[in-house]
N, C-alpha and C positions, 0 to 999 in steps of 0.2 A: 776673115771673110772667105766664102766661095762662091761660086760662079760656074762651078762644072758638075757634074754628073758620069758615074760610069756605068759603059756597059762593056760588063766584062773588062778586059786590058786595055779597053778603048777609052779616055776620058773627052767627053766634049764640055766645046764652050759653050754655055748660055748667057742670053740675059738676065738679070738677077729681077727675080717677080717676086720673093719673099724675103725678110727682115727677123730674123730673133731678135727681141726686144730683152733683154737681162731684165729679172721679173726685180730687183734689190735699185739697180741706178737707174732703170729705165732706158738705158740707151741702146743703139745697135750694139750687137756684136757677131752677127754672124748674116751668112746672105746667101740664101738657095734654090734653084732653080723649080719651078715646079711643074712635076711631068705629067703627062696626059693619058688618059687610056691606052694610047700608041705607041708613048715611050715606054709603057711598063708590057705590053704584048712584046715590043722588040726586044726588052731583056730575057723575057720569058723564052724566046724563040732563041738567043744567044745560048742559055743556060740550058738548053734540053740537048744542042746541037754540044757544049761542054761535057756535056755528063757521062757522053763517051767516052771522053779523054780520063775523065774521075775516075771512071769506074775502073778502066783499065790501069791505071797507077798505082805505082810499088806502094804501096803503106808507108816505108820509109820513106819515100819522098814528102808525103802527107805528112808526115810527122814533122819531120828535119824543115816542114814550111810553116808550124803550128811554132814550133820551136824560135823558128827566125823571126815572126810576130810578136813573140812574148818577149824574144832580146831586147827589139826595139821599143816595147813599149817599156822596157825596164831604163832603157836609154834617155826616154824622154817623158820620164813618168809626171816629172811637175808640170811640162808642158800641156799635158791630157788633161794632169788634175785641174788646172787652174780654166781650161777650157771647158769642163764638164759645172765648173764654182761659175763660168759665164753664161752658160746657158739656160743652165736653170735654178742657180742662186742654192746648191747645195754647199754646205761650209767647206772649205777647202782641206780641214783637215780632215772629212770623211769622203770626199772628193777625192784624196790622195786614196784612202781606204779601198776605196771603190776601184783605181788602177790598181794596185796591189791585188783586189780579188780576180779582176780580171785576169790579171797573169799567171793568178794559178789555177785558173779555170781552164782554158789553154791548155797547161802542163797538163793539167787532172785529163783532158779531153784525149792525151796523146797516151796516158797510161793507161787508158778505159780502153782505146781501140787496140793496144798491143793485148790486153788482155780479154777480147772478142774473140770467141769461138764458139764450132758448134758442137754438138755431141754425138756419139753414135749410138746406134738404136739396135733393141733385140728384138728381131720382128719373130723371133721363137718362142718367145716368152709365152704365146695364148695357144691353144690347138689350132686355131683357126690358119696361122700362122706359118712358117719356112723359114730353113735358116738362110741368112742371104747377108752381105756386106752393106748395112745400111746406115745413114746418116743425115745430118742436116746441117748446110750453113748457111751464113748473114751476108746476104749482098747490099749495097746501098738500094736506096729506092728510085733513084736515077735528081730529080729535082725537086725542091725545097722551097719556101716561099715562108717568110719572116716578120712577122710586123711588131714591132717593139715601140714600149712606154717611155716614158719622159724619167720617171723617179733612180730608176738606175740605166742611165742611158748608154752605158760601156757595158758593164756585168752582164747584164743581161740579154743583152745583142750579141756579145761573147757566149752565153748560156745555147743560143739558139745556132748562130754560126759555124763555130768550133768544133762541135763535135756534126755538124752537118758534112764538115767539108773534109775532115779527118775520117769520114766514115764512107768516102768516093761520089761525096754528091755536089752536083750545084746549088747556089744559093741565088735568091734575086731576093734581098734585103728593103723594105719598105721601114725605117725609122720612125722613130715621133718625128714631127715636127718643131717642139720645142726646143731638140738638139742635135741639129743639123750636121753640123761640125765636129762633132763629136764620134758620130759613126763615120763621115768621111774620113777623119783619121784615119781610124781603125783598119774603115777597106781598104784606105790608098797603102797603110804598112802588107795589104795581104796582096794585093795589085804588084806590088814594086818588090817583093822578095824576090829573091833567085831563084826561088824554089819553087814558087806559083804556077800553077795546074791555069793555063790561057783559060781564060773564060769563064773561068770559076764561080766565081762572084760579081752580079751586081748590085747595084743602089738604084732605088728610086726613088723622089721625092714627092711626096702629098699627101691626102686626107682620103677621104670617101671615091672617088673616083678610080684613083690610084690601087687604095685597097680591095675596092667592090670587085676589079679588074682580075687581082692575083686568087680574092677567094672564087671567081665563078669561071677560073682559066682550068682546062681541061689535062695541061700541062704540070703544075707540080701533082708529087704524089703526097705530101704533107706539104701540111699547112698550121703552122707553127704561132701562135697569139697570145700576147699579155697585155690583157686590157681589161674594159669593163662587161658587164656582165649583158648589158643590152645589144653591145656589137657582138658580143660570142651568140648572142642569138640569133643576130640577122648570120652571122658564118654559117651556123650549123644549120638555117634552113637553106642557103644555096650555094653551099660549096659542094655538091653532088658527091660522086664516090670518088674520095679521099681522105687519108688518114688525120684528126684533127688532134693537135694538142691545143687544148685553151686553160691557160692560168687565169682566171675571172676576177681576182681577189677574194677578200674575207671579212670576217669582225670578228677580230683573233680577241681571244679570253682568257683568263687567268684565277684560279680559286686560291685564298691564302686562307690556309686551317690556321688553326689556334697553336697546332704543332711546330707553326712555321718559324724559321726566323725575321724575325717583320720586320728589322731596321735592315736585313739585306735584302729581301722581299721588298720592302718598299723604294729603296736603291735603283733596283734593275726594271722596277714596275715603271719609275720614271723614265729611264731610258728609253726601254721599250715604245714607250706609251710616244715619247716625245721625238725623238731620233730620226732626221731626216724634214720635221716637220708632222710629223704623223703621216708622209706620204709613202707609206710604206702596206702592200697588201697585208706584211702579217704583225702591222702595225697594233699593239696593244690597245685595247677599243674598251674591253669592259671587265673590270675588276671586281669578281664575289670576294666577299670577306665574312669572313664568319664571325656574327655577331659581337662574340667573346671578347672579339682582340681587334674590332672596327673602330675605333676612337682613336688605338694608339696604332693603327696604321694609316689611318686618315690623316694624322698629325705628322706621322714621319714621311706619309708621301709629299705631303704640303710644302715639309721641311726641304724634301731633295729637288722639287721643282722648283721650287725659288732659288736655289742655287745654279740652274741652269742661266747659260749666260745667251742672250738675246739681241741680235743687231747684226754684223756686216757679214758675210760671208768670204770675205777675205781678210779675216780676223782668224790667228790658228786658235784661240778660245773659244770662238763660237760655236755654239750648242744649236741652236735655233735658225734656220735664216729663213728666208721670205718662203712665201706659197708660190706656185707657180704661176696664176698668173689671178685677174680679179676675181676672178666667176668662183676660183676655190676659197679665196678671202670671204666674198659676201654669200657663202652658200654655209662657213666657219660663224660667221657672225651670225648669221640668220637660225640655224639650228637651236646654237647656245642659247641667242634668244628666246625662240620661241620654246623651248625646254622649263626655261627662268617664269616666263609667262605660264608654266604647268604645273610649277611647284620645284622647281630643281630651283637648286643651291650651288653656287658658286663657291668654292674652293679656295680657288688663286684664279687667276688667269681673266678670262675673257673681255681682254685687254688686245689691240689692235694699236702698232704705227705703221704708217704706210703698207708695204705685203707682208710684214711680220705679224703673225696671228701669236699670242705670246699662252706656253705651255697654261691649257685649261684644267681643272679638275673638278667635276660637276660631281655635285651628291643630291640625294632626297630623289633620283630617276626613277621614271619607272618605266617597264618594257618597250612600252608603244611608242617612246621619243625618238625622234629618227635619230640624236645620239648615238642611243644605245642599240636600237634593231639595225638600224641602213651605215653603208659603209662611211665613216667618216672623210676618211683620207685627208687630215685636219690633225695638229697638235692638240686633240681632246678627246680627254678615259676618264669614265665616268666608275665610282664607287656603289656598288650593293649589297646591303647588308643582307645577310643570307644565315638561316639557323644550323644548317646541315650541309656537309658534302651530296648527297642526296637531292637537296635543294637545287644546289652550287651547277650540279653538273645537267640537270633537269632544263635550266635558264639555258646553261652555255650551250647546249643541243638543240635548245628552240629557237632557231635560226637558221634562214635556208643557206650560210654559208659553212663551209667545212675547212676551212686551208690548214689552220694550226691554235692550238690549246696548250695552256700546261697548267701545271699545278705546284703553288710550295709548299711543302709536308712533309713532316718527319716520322710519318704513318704508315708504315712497309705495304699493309692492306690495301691502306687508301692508296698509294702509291700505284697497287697491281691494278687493282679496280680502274681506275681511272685511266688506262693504259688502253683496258678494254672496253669502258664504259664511253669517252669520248668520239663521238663521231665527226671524223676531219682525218684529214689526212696525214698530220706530224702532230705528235704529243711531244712536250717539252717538260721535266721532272728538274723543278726545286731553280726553274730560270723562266726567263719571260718568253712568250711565245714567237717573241719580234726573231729571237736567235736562228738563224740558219748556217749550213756551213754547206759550201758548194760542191761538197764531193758526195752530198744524200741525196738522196731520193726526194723530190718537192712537188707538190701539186695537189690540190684538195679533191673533198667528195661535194655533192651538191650541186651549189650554183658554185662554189669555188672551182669549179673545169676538170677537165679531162685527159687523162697523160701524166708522165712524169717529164721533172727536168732532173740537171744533176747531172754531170759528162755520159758516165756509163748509161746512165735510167735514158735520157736523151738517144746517143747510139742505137740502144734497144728499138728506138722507139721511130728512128729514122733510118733501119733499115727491116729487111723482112727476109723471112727466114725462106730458105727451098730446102725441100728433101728429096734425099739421092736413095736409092735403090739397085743395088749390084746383085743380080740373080744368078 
């Protein structure tokens, strides 16, 4: 449980006005205050008054505090995991996953910034030109402003923080609200280090007021979002001039040629497709299969989904655990349905106990199902037979999301092709598109958002370049 709130090195008490409800037992498990348009302007006004003290700070100390973060959460990693398995009913053993990524996000964030630099310039190069001692470097952008999802509620608040405050800026942190507790860890390990820059970091807790507050404040210079595609819209009409990164999500795709290996193909399509619950943006959504070899990869995806195992989230077996709360259950059930009613076929799956929505696989789809076109966010990937690569890639581009694609082929052509042929932002070759690794470059084209994440791409992208001129 908590009950406080910080701003900056400061924590106060509150009354407790919100309850986390565990989407798996139902019960409490966490309790957080929730703040007001006033407590998030007073962060904001902490954190621009901080970013003095940032900006001016050795790197190594920056570092040597990034560092002392990551010790302790390696200290207390079951404790995170099992709190992160409470919040929002992710299986514990991808829960531990998830601290383990976090921690090398961190590291990644403190090798990014040691290897930040700028370059020097030949302003002789043109006739127009002189020779002169000239250059450019990266200073932080002074404040930051964070607002993070519920499906990885450490990683990715680490994605956003990390390399904010390694790179000499403040941060004022707005969380989901699904996982309260989860980020307060986190800040309180960066609040309570030795090494902590006062005032660096705070938290604020709420929804729409809270957020509407940091996107139309005049104070950060970015403003950092991983959400849905309808708030990235109200962001980008009234966060005025400021830098935005918005990750929006996707309807990540996958082509299996005839080349393919289709019992490991259909293996990883499972995973992808089901991993998390399907609450995953670059969660596997829609499977082309090339005619040829659609039967026996329908069979053997069948095969690998029924093998996933379904039920408690603090089971270290469990594959599957509950959705996050009703609205994404009956919005899973309602789709499937109304698909069924169109002509889709059922697979395996679309089966429901209590918030378990149990791995789906729908066949006979066509385009227009919100299935297949609109973003799931649901353990359900639906099967299309497709005669051509050609085909294949035609489908997965007609969609206004771009985040990540791949393809399984053992086609060197098809391989190149589709490198350049997919429009999105990360191609995946001969694995599912769900794979990321947190030291690349991440972010899509389209409605999938704007920016990179990724420690370095991040850095980049949260601070802003000056250039020097010595005549």
């Amino acid at each position: 449980m908590i009950a406080n709130i910080f701003f900056g090195s400061q924590e106060e008490s509150r009354q407790t006005l919100e309850n986390r409800i565990n989407p798996y037992t139902n019960e409490v498990v966490s309790s957080y205050p929730l703040c007001t348009a006033e407590d998030t302007l007073k962060a904001l006004d902490i954190a621009k008054a901080a970013s003095v003290a940032t900006r001016a700070s050795k790197i190594s100390q920056r570092i040597d505090w990034l560092n002392d973060v990551a010790s302790s959460l390696e200290e207390n990693l079951e404790d995170m995991a099992k709190t992160i398995c409470d919040e929002v009913g992710k299986p514990i053993a991808f829960a531990r996953i998830e601290v383990s990524r976090c921690i090398e996000t961190i590291k990644l964030s403190c090798h990014a910034m040691i290897n930040l630099h700028g370059e020097t310039i030949n302003t002789d190069a043109m006739n127009s030109g002189i020779k002169t001692t000239a250059f450019y470097i990266r200073e932080p952008v002074g404040v930051v402003a964070c607002i993070t999802p519920f499906n990885f509620p450490l990683n990715l608040v680490a994605h956003k923080i990390a390399p904010a405050l390694v790179a000499g800026n403040a941060v004022v942190l707005k969380p989901t609200p699904e996982a309260p507790l989860t980020s307060y860890k986190l800040v309180k390990y960066f609040v309570n280090s030795k090494f902590a820059i006062k005032d660096a970091i705070s938290i604020v807790y709420g929804d729409v007021e809270v957020g509407s507050t940091l996107v139309s404040s005049n104070i950060p210079r970015v403003l950092s979002f991983t959400g849905s595609v309808p708030v990235g819209n109200i962001i980008t009409k009234t966060a005025g001039i400021k830098k935005l990164a918005l990750e929006l999500g996707g309807n990540a795709a996958t082509y299996i040629d005839k080349s393919a290996d289709i019992k490991k193909a259909a293996s990883r399509c499972a995973f992808g497709a089901f991993i998390n619950s399907g609450q995953v943006c670059i969660s596997l959504q829609r499977i082309y299969v090339n005619s040829e070899v659609y039967d026996e990869f329908a069979s053997a995806i069948k095969e690998e989904t029924l093998k996933l195992k379904v039920g408690s989230p603090y089971d270290d077996d469990t594959f599957v655990g509950p959705l996050i709360n009703d609205e994404s259950l009956q919005r899973a059930i309602s789709w499937c349905n109304s698909a069924v009613k169109e002509g889709a076929t059922v697979l395996c799956g679309n089966e429901y106990k209590d918030m378990n929505f149990y791995p789906t696989v729908m066949t006979n789809v066509t385009d227009d199902m919100n299935i297949v076109c609109e973003e799931v966010f649901a353990p359900i990937v639906s099967l299309i037979s497709v005669d051509s690569y050609e085909v294949a890639i035609n489908k997965m581009n007609n969609s206004p999301y771009g985040l990540q694609f791949s393809i399984f082929t053992n086609d060197l052509k098809q391989t190149q092709n589709f490198i350049y042929d997919a429009d999105c932002g990360g191609v995946v070759i001969n694995d599912i598109p769900t794979l990321r690794f947190d030291i690349q470059p991440y972010g899509g084209n389209k409605l999938s958002g704007i920016g990179k994440e990724g420690p370095k791409f991040a850095i980049e992208e949260l601070t802003e370049i000056k250039s020097i001129v010595i005549c």
